[in-house]
N, C-alpha and C positions, 0 to 999 in steps of 0.2 A: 504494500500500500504506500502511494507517493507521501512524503512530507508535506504538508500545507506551509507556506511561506508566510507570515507573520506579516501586516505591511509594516514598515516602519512609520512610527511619529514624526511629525518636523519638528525637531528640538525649537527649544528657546534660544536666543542667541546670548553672547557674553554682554556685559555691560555692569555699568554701575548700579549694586541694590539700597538705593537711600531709598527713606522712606516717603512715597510720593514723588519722585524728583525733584524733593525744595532742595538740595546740597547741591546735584548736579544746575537745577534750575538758575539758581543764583551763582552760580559760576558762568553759565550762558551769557546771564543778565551782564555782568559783571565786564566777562571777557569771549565774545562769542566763537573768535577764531580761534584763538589760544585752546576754548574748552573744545571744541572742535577737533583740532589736531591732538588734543591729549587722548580724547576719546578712542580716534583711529590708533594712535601707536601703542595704547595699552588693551586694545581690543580685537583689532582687524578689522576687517573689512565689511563687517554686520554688526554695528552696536545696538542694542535694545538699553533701552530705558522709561519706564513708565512715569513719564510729565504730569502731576499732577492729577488728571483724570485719562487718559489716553496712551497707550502705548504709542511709544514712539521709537523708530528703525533710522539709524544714519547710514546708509548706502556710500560707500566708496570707489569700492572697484565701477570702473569701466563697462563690464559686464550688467551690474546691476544697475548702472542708468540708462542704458541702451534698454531693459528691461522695462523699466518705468516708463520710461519716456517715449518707447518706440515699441517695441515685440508686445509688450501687452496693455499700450496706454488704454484701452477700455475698462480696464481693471482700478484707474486710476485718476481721481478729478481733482481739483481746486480743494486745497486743506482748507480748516476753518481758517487760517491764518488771512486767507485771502477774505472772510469777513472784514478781520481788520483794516487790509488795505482800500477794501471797498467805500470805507466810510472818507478817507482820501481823496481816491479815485471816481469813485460812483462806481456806475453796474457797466465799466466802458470794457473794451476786448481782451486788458489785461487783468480782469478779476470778473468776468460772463464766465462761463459752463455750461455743455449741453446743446441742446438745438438752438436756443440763443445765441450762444458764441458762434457755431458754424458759420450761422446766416451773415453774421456780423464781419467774420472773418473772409466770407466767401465776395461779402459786399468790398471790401477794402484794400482787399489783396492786388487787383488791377493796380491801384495809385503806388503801389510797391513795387510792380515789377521793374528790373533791372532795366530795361529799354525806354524803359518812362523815367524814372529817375537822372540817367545821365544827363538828362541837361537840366539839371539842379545844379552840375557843377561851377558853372559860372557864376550864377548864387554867390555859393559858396565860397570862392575864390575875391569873391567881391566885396562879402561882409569883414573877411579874412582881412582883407586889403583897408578899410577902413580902420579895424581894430591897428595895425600896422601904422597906420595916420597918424592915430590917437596917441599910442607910443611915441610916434618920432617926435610930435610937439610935447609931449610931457615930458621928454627927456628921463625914460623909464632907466636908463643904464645906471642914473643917478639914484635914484630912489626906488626901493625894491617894494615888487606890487605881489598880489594875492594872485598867483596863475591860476587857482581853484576860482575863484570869483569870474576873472579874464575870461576864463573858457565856460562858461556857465554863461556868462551876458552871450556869446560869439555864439554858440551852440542853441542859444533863444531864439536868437534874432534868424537865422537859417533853419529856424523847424518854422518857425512864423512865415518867413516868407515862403516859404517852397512848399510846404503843405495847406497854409491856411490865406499867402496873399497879403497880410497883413505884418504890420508892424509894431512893437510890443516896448523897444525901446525907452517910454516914457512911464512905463508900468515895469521897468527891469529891477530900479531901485526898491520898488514895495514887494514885488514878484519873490526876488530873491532871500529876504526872511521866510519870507510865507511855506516855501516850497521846502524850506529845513523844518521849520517849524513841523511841519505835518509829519515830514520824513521822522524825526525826534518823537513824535506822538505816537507814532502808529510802532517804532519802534519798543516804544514804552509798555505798548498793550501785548508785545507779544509774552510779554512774562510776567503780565499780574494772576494773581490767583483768580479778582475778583474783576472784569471788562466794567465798568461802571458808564452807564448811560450816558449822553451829550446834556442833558440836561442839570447834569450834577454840579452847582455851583462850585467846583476849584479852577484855581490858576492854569493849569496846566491845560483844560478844556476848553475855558474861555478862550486862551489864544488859537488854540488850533481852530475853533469856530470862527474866529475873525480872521486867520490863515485861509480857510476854505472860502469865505466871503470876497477877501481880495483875489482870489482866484476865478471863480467863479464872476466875479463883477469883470475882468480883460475878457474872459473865453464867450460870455452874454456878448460883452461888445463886439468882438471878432466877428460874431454870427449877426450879430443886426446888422454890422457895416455891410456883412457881404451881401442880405437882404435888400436893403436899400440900393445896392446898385445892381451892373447886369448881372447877375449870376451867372446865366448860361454864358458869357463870354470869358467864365474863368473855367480851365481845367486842372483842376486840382484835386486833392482829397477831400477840402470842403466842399467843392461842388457835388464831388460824387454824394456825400452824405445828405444834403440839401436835397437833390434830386432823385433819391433814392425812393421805390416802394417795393411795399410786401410784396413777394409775388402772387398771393392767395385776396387780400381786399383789395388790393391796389393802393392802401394811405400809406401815403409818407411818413420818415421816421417822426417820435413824437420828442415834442423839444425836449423832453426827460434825456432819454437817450444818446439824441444829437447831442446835447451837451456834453454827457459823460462820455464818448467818445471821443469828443473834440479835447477834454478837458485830459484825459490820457493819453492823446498819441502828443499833446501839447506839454506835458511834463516828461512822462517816461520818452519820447522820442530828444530832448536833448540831453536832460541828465546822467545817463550812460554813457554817452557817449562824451561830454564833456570832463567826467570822471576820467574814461578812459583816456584820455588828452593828457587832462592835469598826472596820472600816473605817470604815462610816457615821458614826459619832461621830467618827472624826477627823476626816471631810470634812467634817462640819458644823461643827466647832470653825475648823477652814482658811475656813469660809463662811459668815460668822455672817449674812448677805443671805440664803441657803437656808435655813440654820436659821431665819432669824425669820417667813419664807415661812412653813416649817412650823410651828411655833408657832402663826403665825395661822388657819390651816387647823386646826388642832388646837382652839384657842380656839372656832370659829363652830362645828363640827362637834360636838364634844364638852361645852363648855362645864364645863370640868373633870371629868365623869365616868368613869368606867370603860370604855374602847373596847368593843363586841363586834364581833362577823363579820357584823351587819346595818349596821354604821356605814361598814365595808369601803370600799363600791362612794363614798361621799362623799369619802374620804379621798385622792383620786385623786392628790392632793401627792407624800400619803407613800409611798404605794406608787413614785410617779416618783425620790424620794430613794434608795428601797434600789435601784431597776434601774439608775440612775446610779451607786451605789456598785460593786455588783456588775462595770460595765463598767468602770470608772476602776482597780478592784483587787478583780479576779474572787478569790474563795476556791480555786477550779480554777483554775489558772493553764498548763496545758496537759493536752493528752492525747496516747493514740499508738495506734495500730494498724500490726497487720502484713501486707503485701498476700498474698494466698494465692495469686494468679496471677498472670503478668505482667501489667500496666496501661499504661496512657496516659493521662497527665493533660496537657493544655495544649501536647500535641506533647510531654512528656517521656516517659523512658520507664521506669516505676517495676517493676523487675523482683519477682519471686517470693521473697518471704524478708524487704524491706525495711522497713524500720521510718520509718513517715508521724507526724512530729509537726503535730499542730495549737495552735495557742497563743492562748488565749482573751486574753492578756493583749495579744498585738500585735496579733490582728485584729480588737479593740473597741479597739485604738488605729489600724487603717487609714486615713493621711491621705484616701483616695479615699470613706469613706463616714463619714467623722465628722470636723465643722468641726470645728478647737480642738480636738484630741482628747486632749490632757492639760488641759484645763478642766473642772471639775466640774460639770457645768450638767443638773441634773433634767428641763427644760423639753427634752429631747431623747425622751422618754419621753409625750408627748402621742402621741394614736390616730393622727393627721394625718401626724406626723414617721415615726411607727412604720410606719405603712401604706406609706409613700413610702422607706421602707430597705430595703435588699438583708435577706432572712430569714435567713443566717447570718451577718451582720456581728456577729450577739450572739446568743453561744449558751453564756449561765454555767452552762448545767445539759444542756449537750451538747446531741445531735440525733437524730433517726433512731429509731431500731426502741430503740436504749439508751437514748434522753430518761432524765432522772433520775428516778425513781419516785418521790421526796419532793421533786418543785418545789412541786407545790400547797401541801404543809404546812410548807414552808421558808418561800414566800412568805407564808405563813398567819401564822406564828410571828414573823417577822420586822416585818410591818408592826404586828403587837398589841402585841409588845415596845416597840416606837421609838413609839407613838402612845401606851403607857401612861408611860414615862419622861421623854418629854418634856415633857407634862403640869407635869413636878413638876420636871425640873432642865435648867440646859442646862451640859453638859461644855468642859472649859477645858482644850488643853493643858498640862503642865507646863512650860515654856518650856528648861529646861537636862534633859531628859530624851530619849534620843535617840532617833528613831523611823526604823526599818529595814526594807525589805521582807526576807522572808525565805520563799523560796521552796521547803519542805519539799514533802509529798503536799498540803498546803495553802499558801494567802498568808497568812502569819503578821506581827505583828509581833516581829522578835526577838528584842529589849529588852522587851517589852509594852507596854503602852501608859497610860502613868502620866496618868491624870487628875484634876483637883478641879471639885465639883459643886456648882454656885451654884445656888439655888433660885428657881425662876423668879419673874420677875414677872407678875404675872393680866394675860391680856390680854381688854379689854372687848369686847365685839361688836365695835364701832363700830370698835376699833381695828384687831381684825383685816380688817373686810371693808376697811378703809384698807391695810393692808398688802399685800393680796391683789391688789387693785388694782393699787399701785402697783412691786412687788416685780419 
């Protein structure tokens, strides 16, 4: 008579047994990348921990975000977490779920496509050029300015024009508390015991409510200005969302929505990408060998002029500095989802209800698929290296069916920016100025990022294919 084979159970995975997770919770709260990376190295690759009321899974390997995010994302939606941001954002693409989001994503995806976007670059190159202006009459070499700040107005001012047609410049000063302020709020919520209502008379709510008010009062105006003039003679992303209907009643979207669409692609489309900026500059200030790489690639390619989006595909350098930024201090620095049935991942066994972090900031530090993996080194970003990596050891713009809608014009924006400034200046940290990750809905620097701006020196053909070479 045969044996019956027993199935196995899916074990528990290792993790820390406090009680509730208030020890590990307040170390989150405290230090979130730090508790983060302790977690992986004294656990592996599956940590469990029960947060308060929820089990909670931090996923690392490679394998298991490709899992999440892509082989079984039906298994897999918007954590409560994204409650939180919701009260930020509203119900807009980046915190929808469901046949909602589809629709929403299906509607706005054209305004994304790579073929529509390239002639954003002159935009881009333009507001770029201004900011450039602004420096040369301030005589920024003298007096060291907030690059966090710098790329935050620059990065406003080209999601404004280029998706919405408008101009936000006079709203940048009030803009820019508002837009921390919320980030700090929402932040705040994700590690209280108790989410306490908007209504609750403390300090702390009050502003974020007046935060969301000055928000909301630019993104209302945005939409009236476009109203009152031709609409159909603009093609943009507002337009589409203006002119958009259901395909089942035929009404157009309702101003709820417009809003909080307008109001998320209008904050998360420059924020990341601004982040990503302001890192790249300090990693190139830490690596004056990568920066002068780039410079010379910048010198042979360009030869002082104005970058465009035909120059792109030559500039293969630059584009390798901001992926290496992006991994070394992703602007996303995690994400989460919540499983919707019970699972199995790697023999564990991730029940119905728990909450799966993934962390872009330790699994683009995973000893197993990145040498040196707190080294800043671009040359990890060649076709060769890329083709021969695991495909979710780097994934700054997420995975799967949610990939980010604005990679292309992130990446777009990002390398025209750093290809036209560098041109003209190379950034100097402040030496007694203190610089802190600060782990908000984004990687920020805390303090900002106080730099002075030396104005480059011309570099010759000759000199750069010299440095190309030898770099």
């Amino acid at each position: 008579m045969a044996t019956q084979t027993k199935p196995v159970t899916p074990r528990t995975p290792p993790g820390p047994r406090d009680f509730l997770g208030l020890r590990t919770l307040r170390a989150l709260k405290r230090d979130p990348l730090g508790t983060l990376q302790a977690l992986q190295r004294a656990y592996g690759d599956v940590v469990y921990s029960f947060l308060v009321n929820a089990p909670t899974f931090l996923l690392s390997h490679p394998d298991h975000v490709g899992y999440v995010l892509q082989a079984n994302h039906r298994n897999y939606r918007r954590s409560r977490n994204s409650d939180k941001l919701r009260r930020a954002l509203g119900n807009g693409l980046l915190t929808n779920d469901g046949a909602s989001w589809l629709k929403q994503r299906r509607l706005m995806q054209p305004a994304f496509h790579r073929k529509r976007i390239v002639r954003f670059g002159e935009t881009m190159t333009n507001e770029t050029q201004k900011l450039l202006a602004e420096w040369q009459a301030e005589a920024p070499h003298v007096k060291p300015l907030d690059i966090s700040s710098e790329m935050m107005c620059l990065t406003l001012a080209i999601v404004s024009r280029t998706m919405f047609g408008a101009t936000v410049v006079q709203d940048a000063e009030a803009l820019g508390p508002a837009i921390t302020e919320l980030q700090e709020e929402t932040h705040r919520r994700q590690f209280v015991l108790l989410d306490l209502p908007e209504w609750v008379p403390l300090p702390q709510l009050r502003r974020a409510k007046e935060a969301r008010k000055t928000i909301e009062r630019v993104v209302k105006r945005i939409i009236e200005e476009r109203r009152r003039t031709d609409a159909p003679a603009h093609d943009d992303l507002l337009a589409m969302l203006l002119n958009a209907k259901d395909a089942d009643t035929g009404e157009p979207m309702d101003d709820a929505q417009l809003r909080d669409e307008v109001r998320t692609i209008f904050l998360a489309g420059h924020e990341t990408t601004s982040n990503a900026l302001t890192w790249t500059w300090y990693l190139l200030a830490r690596n004056p060998a990568a920066a002068k790489k780039l410079r010379a690639e910048l010198a042979r390619v360009l030869g002082g002029r104005v970058p465009t989006v035909d120059d792109l595909p030559q500039l293969a350098y630059t584009k390798m500095v901001v992926e290496e930024s992006m991994r070394l201090l992703p602007p996303v620095w995690a994400m989460s989802r919540e499983a919707i049935a019970d699972d199995e991942i790697d023999g564990y066994r991730i029940p119905a209800g728990s909450t799966v972090v993934l962390s872009q900031f330790i699994t683009q530090r995973h000893p197993d698929f990145w040498e040196e993996p707190e080294t800043f080194d671009p040359e990890r970003f060649t076709p060769d290296r890329v083709n021969q990596r695991h495909r979710f050891a780097y994934f700054p713009f997420g995975g799967g069916p949610r990939f980010c809608i604005g990679n292309n014009f992130a990446m777009l924006e990002a390398q025209l920016i750093l290809a036209t400034i560098a041109q003209h200046y190379e950034l100097d940290l402040v030496p007694e100025h203190p610089v802190q990750l600060e782990p908000l809905i984004t990687l920020r620097p805390k303090h900002g990022l106080m730099m002075t701006l030396r104005p480059c020196v011309p570099l010759h053909k000759g000199d750069s294919a010299s440095v190309l070479r030898t770099a």
